[in-house]
MMTF fields as JSON, N, C-alpha, C and O atoms, coordinates in Angstrom:
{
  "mmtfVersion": "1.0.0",
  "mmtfProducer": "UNKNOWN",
  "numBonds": 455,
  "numAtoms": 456,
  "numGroups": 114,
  "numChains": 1,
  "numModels": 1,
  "chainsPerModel": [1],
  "groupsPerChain": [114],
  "chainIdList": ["A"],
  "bondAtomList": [4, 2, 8, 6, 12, 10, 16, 14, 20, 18, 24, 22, 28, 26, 32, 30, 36, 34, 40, 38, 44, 42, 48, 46, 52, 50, 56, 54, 60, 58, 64, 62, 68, 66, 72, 70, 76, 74, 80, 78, 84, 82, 88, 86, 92, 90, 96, 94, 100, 98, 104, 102, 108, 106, 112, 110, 116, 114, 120, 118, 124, 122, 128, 126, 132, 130, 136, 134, 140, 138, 144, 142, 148, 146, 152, 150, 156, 154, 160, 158, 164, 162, 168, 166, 172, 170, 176, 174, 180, 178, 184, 182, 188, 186, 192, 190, 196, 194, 200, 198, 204, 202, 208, 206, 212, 210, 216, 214, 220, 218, 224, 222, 228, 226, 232, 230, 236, 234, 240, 238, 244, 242, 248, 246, 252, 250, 256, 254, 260, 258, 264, 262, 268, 266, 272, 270, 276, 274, 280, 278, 284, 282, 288, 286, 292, 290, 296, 294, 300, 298, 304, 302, 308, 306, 312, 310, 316, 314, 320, 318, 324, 322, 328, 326, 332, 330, 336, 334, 340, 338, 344, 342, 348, 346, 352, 350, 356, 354, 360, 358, 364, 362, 368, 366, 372, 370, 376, 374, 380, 378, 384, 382, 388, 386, 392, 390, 396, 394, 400, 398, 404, 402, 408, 406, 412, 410, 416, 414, 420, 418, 424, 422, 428, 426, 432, 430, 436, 434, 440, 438, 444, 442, 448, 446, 452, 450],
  "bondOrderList": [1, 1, 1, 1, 1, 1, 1, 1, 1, 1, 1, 1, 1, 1, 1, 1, 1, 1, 1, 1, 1, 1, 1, 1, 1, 1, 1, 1, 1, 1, 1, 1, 1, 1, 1, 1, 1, 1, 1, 1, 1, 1, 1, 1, 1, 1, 1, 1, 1, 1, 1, 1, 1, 1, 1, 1, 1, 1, 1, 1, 1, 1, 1, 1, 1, 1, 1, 1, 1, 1, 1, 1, 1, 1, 1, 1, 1, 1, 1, 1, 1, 1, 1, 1, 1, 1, 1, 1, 1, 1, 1, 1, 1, 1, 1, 1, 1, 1, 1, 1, 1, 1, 1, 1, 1, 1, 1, 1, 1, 1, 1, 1, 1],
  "groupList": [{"groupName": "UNK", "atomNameList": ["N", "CA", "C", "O"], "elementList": ["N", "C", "C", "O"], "formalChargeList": [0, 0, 0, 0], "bondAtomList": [1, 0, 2, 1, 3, 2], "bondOrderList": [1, 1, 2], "singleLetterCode": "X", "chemCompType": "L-PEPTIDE LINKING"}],
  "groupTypeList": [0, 0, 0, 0, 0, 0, 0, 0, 0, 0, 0, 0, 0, 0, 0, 0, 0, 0, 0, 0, 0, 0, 0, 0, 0, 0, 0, 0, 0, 0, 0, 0, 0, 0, 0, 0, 0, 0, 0, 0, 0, 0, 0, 0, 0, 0, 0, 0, 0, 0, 0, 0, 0, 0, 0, 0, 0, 0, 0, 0, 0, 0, 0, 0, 0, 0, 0, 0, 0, 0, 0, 0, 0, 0, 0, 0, 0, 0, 0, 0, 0, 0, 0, 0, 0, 0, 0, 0, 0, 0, 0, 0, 0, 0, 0, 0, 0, 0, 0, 0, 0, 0, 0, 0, 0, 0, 0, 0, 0, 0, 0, 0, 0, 0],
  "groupIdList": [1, 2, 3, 4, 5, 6, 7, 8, 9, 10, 11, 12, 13, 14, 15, 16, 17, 18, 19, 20, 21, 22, 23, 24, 25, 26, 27, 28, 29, 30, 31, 32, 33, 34, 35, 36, 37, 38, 39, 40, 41, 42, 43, 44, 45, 46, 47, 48, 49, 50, 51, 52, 53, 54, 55, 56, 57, 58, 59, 60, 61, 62, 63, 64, 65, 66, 67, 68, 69, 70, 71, 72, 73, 74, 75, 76, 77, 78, 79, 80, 81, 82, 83, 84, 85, 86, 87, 88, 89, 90, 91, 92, 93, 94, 95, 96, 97, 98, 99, 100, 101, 102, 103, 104, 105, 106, 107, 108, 109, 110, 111, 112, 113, 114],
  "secStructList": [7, 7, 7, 1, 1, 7, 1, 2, 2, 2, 2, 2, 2, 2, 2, 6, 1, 4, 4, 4, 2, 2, 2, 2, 6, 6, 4, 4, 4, 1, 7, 7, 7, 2, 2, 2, 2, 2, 2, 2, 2, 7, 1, 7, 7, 1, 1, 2, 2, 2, 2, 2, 2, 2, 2, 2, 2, 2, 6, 6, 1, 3, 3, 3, 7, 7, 5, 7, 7, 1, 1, 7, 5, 7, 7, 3, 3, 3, 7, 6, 6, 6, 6, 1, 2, 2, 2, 2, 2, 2, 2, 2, 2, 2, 2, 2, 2, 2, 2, 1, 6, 6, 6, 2, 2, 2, 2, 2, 2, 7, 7, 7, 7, 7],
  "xCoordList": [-79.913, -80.025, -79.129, -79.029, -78.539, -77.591, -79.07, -79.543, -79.578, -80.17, -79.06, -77.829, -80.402, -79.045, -78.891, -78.064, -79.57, -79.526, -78.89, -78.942, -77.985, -77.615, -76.155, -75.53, -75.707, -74.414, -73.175, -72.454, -72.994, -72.493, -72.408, -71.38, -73.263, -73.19, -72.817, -72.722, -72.587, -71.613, -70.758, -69.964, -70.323, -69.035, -68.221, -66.992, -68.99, -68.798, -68.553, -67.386, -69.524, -69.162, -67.806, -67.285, -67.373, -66.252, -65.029, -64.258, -64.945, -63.756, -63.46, -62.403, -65.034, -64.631, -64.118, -64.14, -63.535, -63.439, -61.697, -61.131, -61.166, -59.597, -58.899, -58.327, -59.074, -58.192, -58.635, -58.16, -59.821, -59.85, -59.084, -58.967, -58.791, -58.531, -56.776, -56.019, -56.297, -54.819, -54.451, -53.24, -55.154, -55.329, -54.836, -53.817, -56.097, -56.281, -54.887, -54.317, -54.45, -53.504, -51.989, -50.915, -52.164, -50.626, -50.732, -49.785, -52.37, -51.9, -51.575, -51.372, -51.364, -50.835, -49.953, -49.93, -49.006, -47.98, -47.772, -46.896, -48.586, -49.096, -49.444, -49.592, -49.489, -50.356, -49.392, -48.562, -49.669, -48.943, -49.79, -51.008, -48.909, -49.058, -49.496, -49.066, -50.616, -51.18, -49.9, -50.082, -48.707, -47.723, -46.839, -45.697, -47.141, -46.131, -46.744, -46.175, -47.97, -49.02, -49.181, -49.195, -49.281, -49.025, -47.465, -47.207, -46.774, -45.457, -45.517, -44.318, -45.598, -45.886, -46.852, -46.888, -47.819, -48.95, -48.573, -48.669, -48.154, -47.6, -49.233, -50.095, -49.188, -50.456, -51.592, -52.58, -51.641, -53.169, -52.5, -51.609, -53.621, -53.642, -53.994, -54.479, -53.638, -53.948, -55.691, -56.171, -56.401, -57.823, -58.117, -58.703, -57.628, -58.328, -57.425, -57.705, -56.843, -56.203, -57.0, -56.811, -57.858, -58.207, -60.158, -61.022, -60.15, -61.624, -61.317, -61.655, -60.684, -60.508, -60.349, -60.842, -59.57, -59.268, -60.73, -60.898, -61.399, -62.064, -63.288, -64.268, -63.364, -64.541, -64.231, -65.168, -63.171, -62.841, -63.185, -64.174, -62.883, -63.074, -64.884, -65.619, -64.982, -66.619, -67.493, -68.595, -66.545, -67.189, -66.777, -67.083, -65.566, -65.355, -63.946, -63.527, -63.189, -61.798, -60.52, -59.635, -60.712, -59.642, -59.924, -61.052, -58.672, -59.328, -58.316, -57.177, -58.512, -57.623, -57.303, -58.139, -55.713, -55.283, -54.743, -53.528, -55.529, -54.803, -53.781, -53.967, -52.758, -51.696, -51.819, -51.662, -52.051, -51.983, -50.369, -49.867, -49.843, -48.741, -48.834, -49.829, -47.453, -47.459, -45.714, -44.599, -46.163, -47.491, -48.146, -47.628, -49.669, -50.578, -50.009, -49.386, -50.384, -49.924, -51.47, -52.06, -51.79, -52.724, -51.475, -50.332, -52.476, -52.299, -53.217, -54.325, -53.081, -54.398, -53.877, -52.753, -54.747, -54.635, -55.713, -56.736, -55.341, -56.285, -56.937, -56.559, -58.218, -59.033, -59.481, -59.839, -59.326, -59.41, -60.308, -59.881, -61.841, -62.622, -61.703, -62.014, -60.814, -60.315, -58.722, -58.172, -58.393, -57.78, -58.022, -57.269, -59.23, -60.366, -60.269, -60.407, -60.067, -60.181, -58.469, -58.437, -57.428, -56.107, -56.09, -55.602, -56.453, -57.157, -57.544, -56.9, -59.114, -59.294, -58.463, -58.453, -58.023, -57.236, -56.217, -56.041, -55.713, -54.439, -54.725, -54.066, -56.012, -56.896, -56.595, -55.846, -57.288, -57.705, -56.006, -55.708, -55.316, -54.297, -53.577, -53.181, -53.385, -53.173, -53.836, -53.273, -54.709, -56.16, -55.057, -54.402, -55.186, -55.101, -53.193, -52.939, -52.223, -51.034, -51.024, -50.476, -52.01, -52.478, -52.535, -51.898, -53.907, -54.779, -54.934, -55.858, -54.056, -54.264, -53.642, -54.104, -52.498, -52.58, -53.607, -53.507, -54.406, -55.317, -56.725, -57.777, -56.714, -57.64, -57.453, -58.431, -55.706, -55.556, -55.685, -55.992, -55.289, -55.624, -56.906, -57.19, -57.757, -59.412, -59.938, -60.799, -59.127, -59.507, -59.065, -59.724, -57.886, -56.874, -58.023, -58.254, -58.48, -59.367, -60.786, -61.541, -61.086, -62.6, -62.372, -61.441, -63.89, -64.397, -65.994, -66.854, -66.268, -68.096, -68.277, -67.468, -69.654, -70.878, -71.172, -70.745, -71.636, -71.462, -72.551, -72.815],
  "yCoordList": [3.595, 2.266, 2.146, 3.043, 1.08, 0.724, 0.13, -0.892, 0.48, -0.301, -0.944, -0.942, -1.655, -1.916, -1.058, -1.292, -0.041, 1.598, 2.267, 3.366, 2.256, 2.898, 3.757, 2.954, 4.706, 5.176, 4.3, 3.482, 4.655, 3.932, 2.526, 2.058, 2.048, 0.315, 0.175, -1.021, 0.978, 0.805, 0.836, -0.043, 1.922, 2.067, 1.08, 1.011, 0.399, -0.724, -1.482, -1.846, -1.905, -3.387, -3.672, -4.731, -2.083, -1.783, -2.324, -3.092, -1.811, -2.249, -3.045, -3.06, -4.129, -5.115, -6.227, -7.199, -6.335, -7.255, -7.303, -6.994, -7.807, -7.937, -7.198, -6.108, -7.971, -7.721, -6.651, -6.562, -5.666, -4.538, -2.994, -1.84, -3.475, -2.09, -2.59, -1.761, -3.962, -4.007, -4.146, -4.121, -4.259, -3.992, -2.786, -2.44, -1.903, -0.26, 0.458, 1.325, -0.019, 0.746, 0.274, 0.645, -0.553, -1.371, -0.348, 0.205, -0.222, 0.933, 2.069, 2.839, 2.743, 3.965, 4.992, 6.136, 4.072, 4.141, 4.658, 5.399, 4.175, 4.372, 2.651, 1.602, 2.801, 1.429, 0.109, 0.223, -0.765, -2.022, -3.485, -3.605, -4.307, -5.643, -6.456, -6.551, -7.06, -8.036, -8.709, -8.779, -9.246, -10.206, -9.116, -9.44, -8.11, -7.251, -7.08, -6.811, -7.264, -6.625, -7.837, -7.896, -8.632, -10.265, -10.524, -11.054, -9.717, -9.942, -8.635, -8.911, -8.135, -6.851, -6.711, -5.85, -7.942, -8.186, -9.471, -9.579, -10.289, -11.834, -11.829, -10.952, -14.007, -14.292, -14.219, -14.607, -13.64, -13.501, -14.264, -14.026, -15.136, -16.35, -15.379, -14.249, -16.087, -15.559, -15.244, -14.299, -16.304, -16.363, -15.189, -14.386, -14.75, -13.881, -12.621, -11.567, -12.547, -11.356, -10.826, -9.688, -11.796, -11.311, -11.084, -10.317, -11.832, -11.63, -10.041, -9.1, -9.784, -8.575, -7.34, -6.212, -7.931, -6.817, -6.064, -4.898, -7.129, -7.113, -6.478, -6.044, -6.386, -6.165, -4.506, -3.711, -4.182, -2.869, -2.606, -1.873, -2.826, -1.748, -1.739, -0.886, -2.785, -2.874, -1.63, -1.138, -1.344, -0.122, 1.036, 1.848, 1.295, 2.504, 2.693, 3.839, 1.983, 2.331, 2.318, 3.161, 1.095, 0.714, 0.955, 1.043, 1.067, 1.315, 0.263, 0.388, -0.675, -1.659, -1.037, -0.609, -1.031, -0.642, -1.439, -1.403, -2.198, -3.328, -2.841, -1.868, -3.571, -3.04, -4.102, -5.302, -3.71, -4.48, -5.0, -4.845, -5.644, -6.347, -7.758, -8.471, -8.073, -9.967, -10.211, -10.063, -10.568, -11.199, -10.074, -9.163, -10.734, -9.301, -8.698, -9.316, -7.235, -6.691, -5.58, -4.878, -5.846, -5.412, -4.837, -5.23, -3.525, -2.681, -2.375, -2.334, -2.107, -1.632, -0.281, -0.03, 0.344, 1.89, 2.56, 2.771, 2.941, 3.696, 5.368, 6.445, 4.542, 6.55, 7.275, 7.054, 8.407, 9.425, 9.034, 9.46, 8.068, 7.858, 6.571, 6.295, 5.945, 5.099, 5.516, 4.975, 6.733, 7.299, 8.182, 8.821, 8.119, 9.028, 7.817, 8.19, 6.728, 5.891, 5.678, 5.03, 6.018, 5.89, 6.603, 5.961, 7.613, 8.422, 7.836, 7.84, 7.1, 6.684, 4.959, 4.45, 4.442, 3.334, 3.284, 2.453, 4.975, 5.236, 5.269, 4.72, 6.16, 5.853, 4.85, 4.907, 3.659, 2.731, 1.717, 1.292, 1.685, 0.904, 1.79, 1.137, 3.201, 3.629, 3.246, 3.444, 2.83, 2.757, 1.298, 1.111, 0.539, -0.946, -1.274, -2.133, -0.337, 0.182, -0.066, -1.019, 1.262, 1.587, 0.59, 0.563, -0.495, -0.997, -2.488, -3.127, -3.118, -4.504, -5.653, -6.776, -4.957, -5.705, -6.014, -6.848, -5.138, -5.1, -5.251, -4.875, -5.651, -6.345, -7.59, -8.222, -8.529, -9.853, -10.349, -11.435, -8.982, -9.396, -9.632, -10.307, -9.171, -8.995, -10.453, -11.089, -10.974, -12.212, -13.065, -14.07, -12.907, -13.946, -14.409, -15.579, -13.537, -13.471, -13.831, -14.242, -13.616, -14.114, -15.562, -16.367, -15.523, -17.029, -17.346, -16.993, -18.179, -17.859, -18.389, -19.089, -17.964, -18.208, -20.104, -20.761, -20.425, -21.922, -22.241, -23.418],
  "zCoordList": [-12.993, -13.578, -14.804, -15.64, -14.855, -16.211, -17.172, -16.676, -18.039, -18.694, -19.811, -19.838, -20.984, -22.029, -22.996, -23.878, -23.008, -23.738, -23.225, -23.777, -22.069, -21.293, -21.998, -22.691, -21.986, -22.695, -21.748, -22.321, -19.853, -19.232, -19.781, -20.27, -19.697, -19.526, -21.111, -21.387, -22.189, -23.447, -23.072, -23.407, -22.079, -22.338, -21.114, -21.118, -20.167, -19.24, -20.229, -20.378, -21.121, -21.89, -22.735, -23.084, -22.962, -23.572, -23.077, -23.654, -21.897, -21.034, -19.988, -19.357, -19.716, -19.481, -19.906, -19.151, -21.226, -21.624, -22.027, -23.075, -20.767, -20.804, -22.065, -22.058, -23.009, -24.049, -25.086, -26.218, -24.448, -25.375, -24.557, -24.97, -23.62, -23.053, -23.394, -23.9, -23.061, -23.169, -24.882, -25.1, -25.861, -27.204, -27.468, -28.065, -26.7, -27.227, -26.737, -27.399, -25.529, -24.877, -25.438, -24.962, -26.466, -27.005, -28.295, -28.854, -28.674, -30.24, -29.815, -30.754, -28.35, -28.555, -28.555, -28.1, -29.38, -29.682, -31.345, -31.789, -31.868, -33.521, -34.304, -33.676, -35.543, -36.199, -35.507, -34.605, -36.013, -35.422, -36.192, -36.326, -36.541, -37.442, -36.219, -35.07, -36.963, -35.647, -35.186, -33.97, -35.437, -34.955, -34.425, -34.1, -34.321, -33.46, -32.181, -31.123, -32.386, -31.234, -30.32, -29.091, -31.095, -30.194, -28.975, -27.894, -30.097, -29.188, -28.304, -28.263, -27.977, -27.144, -26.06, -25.181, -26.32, -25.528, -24.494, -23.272, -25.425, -24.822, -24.52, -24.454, -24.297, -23.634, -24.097, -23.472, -25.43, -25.889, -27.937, -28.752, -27.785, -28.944, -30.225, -30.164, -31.35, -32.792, -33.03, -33.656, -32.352, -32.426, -31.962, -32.687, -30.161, -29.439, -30.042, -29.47, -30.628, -30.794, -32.345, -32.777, -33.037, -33.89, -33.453, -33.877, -32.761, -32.482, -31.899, -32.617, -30.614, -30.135, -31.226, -31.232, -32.033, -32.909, -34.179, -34.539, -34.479, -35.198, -34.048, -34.653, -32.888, -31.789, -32.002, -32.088, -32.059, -31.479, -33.098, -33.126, -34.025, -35.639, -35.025, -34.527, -35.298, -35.184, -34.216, -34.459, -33.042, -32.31, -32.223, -31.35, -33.731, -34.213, -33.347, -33.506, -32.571, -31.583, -32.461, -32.611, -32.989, -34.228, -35.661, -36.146, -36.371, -37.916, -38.444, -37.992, -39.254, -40.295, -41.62, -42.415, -41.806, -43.017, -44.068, -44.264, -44.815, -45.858, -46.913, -47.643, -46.911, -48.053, -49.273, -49.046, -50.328, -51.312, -51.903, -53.016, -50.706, -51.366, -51.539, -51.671, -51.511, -51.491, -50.944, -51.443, -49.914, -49.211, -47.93, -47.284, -47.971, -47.534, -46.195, -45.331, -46.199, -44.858, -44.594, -45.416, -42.901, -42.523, -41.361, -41.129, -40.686, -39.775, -39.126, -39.66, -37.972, -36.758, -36.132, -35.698, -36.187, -35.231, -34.912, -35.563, -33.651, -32.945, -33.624, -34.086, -33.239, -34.065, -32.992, -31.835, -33.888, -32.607, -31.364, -30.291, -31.307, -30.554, -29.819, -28.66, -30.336, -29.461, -28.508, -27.549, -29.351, -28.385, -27.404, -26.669, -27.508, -26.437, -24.855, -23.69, -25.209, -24.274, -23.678, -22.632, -24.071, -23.14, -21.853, -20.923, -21.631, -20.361, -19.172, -18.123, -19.468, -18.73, -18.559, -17.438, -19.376, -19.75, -17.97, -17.079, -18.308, -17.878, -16.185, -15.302, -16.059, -14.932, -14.181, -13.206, -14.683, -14.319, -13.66, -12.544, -14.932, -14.468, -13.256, -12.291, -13.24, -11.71, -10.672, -9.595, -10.654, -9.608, -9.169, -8.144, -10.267, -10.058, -9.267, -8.422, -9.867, -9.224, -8.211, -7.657, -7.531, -6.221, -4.955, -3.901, -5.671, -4.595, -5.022, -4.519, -5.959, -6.765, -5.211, -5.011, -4.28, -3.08, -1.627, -0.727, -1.846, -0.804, -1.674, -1.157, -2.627, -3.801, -3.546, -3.147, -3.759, -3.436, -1.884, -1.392, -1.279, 0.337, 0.627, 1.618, -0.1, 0.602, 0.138, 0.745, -1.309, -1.612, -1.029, -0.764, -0.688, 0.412, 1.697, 2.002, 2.161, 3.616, 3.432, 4.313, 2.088, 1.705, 2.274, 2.254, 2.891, 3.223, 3.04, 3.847, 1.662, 1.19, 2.382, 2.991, 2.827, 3.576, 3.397, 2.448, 4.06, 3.807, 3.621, 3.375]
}
């Protein structure tokens, strides 16, 4: 059973959510300025790129580094527990490599029940 105590179903909630696994997998490379990470990502808005960003410090993946200049400069990078997750990251997008055509085929052929 997945409960909601479950360690699994954390770490499900983790990576279902589009833009934390393509987040995590853009820092690992080293730190990066939210407007670099935007351009590198394409497709994901100032809003969602900061909600995402702020999701991942919050569950310990990312760490924020403020620079006290002018004008301000913040940085995002992956901690060791969020580079614990490129692995399976790396997993997954092979999987999807693999089998993402006979994924669209099976949807192509879907027909709901009426």
């Amino acid at each position: 059973m997945f409960l909601a105590d479950c360690q699994a179903r954390l770490a499900f909630d983790l990576m279902t959510n589009t833009w934390n696994a393509v987040v995590v997998w853009s820092l690992r490379h080293g730190p990066r300025r939210p407007g670099r990470l935007r351009e590198e990502i394409g497709g994901i808005s100032v809003k969602v790129l900061t909600e995402t960003l702020r999701r991942l410090e919050f569950n310990g993946l990312v760490a924020r580094r403020a620079y006290a200049e002018a004008p301000p400069r913040v940085e995002y990078e992956l901690t060791d527990l969020g580079r614990s997750l490129l692995g399976p990251i790396e997993a997954f997008g092979e999987w999807a490599f693999h089998h993402a055509d006979e994924v669209m085929a099976a949807q192509d052929r879907y027909e709901p029940a009426p």
